[in-house]
N, C-alpha and C positions, 0 to 999 in steps of 0.2 A: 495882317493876313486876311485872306476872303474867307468866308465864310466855310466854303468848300476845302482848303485847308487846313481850317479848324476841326471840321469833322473829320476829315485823313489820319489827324493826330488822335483823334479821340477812338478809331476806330482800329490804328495801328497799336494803341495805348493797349487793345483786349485781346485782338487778333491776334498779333504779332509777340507780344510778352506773353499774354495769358494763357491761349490758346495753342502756338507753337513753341513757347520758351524762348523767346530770340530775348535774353536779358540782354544783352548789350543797344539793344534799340531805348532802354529806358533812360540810357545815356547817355545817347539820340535825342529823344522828345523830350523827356522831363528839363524841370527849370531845380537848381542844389536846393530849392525851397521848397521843392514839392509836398504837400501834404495830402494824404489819404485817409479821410475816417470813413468808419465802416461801424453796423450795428452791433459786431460782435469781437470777443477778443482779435487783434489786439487792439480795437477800437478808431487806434492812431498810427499812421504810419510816417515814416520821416525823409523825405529825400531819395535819390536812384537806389541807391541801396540796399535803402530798408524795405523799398517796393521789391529788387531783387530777392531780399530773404525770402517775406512772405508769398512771394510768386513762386518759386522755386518748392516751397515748404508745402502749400497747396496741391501744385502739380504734381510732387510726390503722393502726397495723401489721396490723392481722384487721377488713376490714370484714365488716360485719353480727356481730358479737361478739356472743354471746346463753348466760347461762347459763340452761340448763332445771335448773330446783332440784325434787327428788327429795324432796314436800313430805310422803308416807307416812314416808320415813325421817328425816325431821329430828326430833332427842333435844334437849331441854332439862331442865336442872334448876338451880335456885337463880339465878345472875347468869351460867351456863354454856349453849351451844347449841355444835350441831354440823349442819351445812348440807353434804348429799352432791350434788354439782349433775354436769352433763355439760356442757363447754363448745364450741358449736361456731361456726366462721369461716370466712373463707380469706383467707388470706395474704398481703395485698398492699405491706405497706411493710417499710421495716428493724424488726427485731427482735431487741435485743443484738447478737450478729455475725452474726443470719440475715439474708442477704438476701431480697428476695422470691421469694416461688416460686410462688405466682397458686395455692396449691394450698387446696383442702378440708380443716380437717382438724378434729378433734376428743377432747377427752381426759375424762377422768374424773377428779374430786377431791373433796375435804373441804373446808370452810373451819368453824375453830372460833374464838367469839366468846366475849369475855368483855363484858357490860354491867355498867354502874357507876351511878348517878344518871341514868339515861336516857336516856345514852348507850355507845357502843360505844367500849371503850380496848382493846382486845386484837383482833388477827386472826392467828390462824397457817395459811396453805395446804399442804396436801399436796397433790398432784397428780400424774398422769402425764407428768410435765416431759420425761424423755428419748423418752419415744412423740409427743412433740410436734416435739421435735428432730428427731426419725428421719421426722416424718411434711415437715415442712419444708425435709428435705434438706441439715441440717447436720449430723448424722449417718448412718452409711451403715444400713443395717439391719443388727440384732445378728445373726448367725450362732451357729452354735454354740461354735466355737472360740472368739471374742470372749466369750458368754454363760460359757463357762468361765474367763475370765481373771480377768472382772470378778468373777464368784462369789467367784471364788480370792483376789480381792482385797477384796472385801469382810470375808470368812473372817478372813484376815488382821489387820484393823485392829479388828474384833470382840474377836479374842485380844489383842491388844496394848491396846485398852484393857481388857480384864477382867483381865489380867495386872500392868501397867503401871499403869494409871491408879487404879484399883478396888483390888486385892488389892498393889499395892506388890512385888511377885515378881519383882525387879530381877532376880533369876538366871537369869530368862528372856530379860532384855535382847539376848544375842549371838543367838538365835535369831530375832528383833523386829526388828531397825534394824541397817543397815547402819554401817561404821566412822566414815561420815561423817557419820550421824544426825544433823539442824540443826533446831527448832522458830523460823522466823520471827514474831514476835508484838512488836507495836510496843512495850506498857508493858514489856518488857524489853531494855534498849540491848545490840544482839550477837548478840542472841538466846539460846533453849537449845540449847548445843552440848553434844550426850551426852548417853546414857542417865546419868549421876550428876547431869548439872546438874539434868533432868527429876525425878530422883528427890529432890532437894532441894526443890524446886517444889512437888510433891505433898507431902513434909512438912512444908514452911510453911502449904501448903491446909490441909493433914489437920488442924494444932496449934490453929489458926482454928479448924476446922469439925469436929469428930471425930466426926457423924454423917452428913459429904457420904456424899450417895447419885446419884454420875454415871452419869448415863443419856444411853442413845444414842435419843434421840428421832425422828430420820429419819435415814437412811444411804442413798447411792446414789453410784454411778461411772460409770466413763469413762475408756476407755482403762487408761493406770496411774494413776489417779487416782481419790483415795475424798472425799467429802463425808462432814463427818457435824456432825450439827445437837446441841450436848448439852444438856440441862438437869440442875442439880447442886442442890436442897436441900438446905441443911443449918442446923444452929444456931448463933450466933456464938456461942461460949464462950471465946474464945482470942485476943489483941492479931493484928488482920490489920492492914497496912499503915498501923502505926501507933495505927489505933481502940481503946480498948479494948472488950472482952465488954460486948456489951449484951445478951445471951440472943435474941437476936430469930431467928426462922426466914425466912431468906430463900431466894430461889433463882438459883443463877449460870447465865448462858446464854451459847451461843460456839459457833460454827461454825469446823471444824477442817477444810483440806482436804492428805489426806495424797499424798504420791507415792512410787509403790513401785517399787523395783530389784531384782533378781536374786532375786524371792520377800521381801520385807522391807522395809518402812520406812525407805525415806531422807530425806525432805525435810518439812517439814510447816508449812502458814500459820496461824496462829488467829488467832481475836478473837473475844477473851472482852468480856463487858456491863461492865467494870470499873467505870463510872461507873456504872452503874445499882444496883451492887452496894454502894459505898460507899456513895451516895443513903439506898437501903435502911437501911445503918447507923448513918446519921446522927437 
């Protein structure tokens, strides 16, 4: 497809589903693989369908839901686009835990597409998710005090994965995560309990993949709580979960949501793409 095509579909993608409800155009442009992640529940989306729910579920919640797409800025290249829109509504039904709040409100964001065979299999949103929150009234408005905590807590888990995760700098550990440090993550029964079991973790990744390159792809908080969305390339040279090396470059994806005590990392959820990554290596 041209280029010009591609942005059609990516444009028909907000307009036309988002914008005026036409769900059945998603049945039109999507590819049955489609995947949608997004900064806030439900994070992941799966296929025409599940984009149908969530479209549907939205519209309800924000009548007159209208993205104005920012069509000077929109970049395409190869089976890539990137779509800067302004979205605006008001508020009138449940939203995750917002209740109604009959309010006006409006945010700014990105939506970036991958096309495939002439259709759409990739969407990832960035957006102003917590000025949406705070405009809805499930957040109070940030202050300065708060605007520093959060910083401070962002700062934080920054270091601890560039420390930790990246550079492997366990001696850092006592200064990172508190005595009771617990990473919750279903594919490991118990969890990881401790900076060692963690570091064991990362060395069985590293032996797999010894050019992962984990990246913090969108990061944001809340109270003592950090989000962070990763994306990890790297190339299989090394038996992961049994596979062996088949040289191939794939990319791991996983949203980590950390919670911080006394200045440090105590608690932390993931969920890592695990199937999607085996998939991959098969």
């Amino acid at each position: 497809m041209s280029l010009q095509e591609n942005k059609t579909l990516a444009r028909r993608f907000l307009r036309d589903i988002w914008s005026e409800g036409k769900m059945n155009v998603a049945d039109e442009i999507l590819a049955p693989n489609f995947v949608m992640t997004l900064g806030v529940k439900p994070f992941r989306v799966d296929g025409p369908e599940g984009l149908k729910g969530l479209a549907t579920r939205n519209r309800a919640a924000f009548q007159g839901l209208n993205y104005d797409l920012e069509d000077a800025k929109i970049v395409a290249e190869e089976d890539r686009v990137v779509v800067p829109w302004i979205m605006t509504a008001k508020h009138v039904g449940q939203w995750g835990d917002s209740a109604p709040s009959n309010k006006d409100v409006s945010i700014k964001g990105m939506s970036f597409f991958r096309v495939v065979d002439h259709k759409l299999t990739e969407c990832q949103v960035q957006n102003e998710a917590l000025s949406l929150l705070r405009q809805v009234g499930t957040l109070p408005p940030l202050g300065a005090t708060e605007y520093k905590l959060v910083e401070a807590n962002k700062a934080l888990v920054r270091h601890y994965v560039e420390e930790l995760l990246i550079k492997e700098n366990f001696a850092e550990a006592p200064q990172l995560v508190t005595e009771r440090f617990k990473i919750d993550r279903s594919a490991v029964p118990g969890g990881i309990k401790g900076p060692e079991a963690l570091h064991k973790q990362m060395d069985m990744l590293k032996a797999a993949f010894p050019d992962l390159e984990l990246t913090i792809a969108d990061m944001f908080a809340e109270g003592n709580k950090v989000a962070v969305r990763f994306e990890g390339p790297g190339t299989h040279t090394g038996e992961f979960m049994g596979i062996a090396p088949t040289g191939r470059k794939v990319t791991w994806r996983g949203i980590v949501v950390y919670q911080i005590e006394d200045g440090k990392v105590d608690h932390a959820w993931a969920d890592w793409d695990d199937a999607g990554l085996i998939q991959a290596l098969q």
